[in-house]
N, C-alpha and C positions, 0 to 999 in steps of 0.2 A: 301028519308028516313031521317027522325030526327037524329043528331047528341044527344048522353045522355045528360042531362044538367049539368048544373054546382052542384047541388043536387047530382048527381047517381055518380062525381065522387069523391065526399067530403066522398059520404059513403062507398065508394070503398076505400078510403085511412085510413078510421076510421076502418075498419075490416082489412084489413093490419097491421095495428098498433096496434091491441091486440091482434093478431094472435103473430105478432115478441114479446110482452111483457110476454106472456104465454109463449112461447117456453125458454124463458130466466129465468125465474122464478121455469122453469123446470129442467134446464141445471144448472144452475148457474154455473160459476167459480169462484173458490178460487181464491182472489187475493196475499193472505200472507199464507205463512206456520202456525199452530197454533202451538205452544211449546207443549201441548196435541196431538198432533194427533194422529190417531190409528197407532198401529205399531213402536214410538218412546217410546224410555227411558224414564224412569220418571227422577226427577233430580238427585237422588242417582246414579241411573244408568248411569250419562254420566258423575260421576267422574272417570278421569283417574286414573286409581289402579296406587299405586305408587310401583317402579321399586322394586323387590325381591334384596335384599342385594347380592352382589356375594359368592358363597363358597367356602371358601379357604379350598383346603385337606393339611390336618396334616400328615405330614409323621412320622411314629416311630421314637419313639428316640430309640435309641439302646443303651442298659446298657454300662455304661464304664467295660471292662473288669476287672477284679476284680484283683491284685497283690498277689502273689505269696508269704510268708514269708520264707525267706532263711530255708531249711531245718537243721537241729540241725546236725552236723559233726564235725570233727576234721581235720586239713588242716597242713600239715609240709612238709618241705622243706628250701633249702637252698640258699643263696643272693647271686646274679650272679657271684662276683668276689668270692665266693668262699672261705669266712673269719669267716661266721659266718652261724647260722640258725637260721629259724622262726618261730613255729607254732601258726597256731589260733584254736582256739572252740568256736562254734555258739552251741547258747542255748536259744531257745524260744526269737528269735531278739535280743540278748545283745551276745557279745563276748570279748573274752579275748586273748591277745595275752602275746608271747614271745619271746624277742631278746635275745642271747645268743652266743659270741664265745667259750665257754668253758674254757676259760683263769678266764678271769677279767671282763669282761664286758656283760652287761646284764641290759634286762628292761624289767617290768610287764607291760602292757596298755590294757585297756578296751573301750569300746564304745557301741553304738546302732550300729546294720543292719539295714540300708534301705532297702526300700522293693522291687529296683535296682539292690541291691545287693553291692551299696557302703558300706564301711568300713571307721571311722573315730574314729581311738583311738588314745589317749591319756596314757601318763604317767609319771612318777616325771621327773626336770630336763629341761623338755620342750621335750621328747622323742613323736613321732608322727607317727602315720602308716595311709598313705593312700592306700587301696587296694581295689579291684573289687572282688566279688564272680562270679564265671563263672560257669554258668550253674551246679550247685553245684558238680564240680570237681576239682576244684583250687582257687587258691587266687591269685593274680595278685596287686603286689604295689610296694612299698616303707615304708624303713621302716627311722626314722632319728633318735640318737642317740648319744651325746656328738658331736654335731657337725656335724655327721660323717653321711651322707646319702647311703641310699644302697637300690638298686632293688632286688626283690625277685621274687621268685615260689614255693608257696606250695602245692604241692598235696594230695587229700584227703586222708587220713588215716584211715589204717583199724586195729582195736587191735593186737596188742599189742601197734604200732606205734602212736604217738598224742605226749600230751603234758601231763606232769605230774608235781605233786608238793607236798615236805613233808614242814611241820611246826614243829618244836617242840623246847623245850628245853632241854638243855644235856649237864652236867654241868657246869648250873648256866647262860649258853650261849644261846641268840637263835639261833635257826638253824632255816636258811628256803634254803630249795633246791628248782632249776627247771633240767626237764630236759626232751629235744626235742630228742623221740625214732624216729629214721628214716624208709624206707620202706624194706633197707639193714639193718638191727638190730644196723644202727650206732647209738649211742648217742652222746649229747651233754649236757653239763650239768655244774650250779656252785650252791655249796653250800657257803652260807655267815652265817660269825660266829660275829652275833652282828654287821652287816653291813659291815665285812671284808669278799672279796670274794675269793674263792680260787676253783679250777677244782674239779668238784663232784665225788664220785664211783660211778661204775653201780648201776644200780638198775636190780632187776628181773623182765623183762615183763610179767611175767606169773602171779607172784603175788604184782610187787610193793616193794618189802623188799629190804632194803638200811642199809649198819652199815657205819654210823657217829661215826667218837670217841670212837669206842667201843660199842656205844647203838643203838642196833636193831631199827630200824622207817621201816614205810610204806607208799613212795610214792601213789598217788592215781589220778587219769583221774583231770587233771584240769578243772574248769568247769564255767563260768561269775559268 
């Protein structure tokens, strides 16, 4: 038998070979990704979204509490060793005070309330009162006064008790009295004639009426 010739097998390897170029042409593979391909992002799409800022919670502020203004009283009492007396009156934040031993000595002073409740008045002389208002039932200080410094306690006061004061003149003299009603119906008191002081009369708590010198006056609620 005839071996195929050199012919049968040239053609045997030419349809081989477009057999394998068909199949490839059919198949093909991808050798690169395409930036389009089906299924990918377009370019908008494969920006990284940038990071959400973080959110900080705000806690409430809470209102400052709001201060209190001393309520409007009368405050008397007497300085620990026991020589003299003191009364204040608070009136819409302003107050007035008065030192008095009933003798000879004696001083008008004024200030502001803080809204703590400190006291810081003043009067002629260089006369000074530092005091606390306590929970509006006392006063709580010092009062100074030629020199002479002195601790107090005043407690609030209920009418007739406080502080009172006349003005007038009566002949030809001024009169200005004080005088510090206690919570025992003590007083204390000096009337000064033209700046000379000398120990005051009662006065009426009931209605204030005082005879200086002969002439009827009417003490009255001292008041800033």
């Amino acid at each position: 038998m005839k071996r195929p010739g050199p012919l049968l097998t040239l053609l045997a390897g030419l349809v081989l070979g477009l057999s394998l170029l068909t199949l490839d042409a059919t198949t093909g593979t991808r050798t690169a990704s395409s930036p389009y391909e089906e299924g990918s992002p377009g370019p908008a799409a494969v920006r990284s979204a940038a990071p959400a800022a973080p959110t900080r919670s705000v806690s409430p502020v809470s209102p400052s509490p709001s201060r209190v203004r001393a309520a409007d009283a009368d405050y008397a009492g007497r300085t620990d060793d026991g020589t003299a007396s003191v009364a204040v009156s608070v009136d819409d934040g302003r107050a007035i005070a008065y030192y008095c031993d009933g003798r000879a000595e004696e001083s008008w002073l004024k200030g502001d309330v803080e809204d703590d409740g400190t006291l810081r008045l003043t009067g002629g002389d260089g006369a000074r009162l530092d005091g606390t208002l306590t929970d509006g039932a006392r006063v709580d200080g010092t009062v100074t006064v030629d020199g002479g410094r002195h601790a107090f306690t005043a407690d609030r006061a209920r009418k007739p008790s406080g502080l009172w004061r006349a003005t007038a003149t009566v002949r030809s003299a001024r009169i200005d009295g004080g005088w510090i009603v206690l919570k025992d119906g003590t007083q204390v008191g000096i009337v000064t004639r033209d700046g000379e002081p000398s120990p005051a009369p009662r006065i009426d708590p009931a209605t204030g009426a005082v005879t200086v010198d002969g002439e009827r006056l009417t003490a009255r609620p001292a008041t800033p």
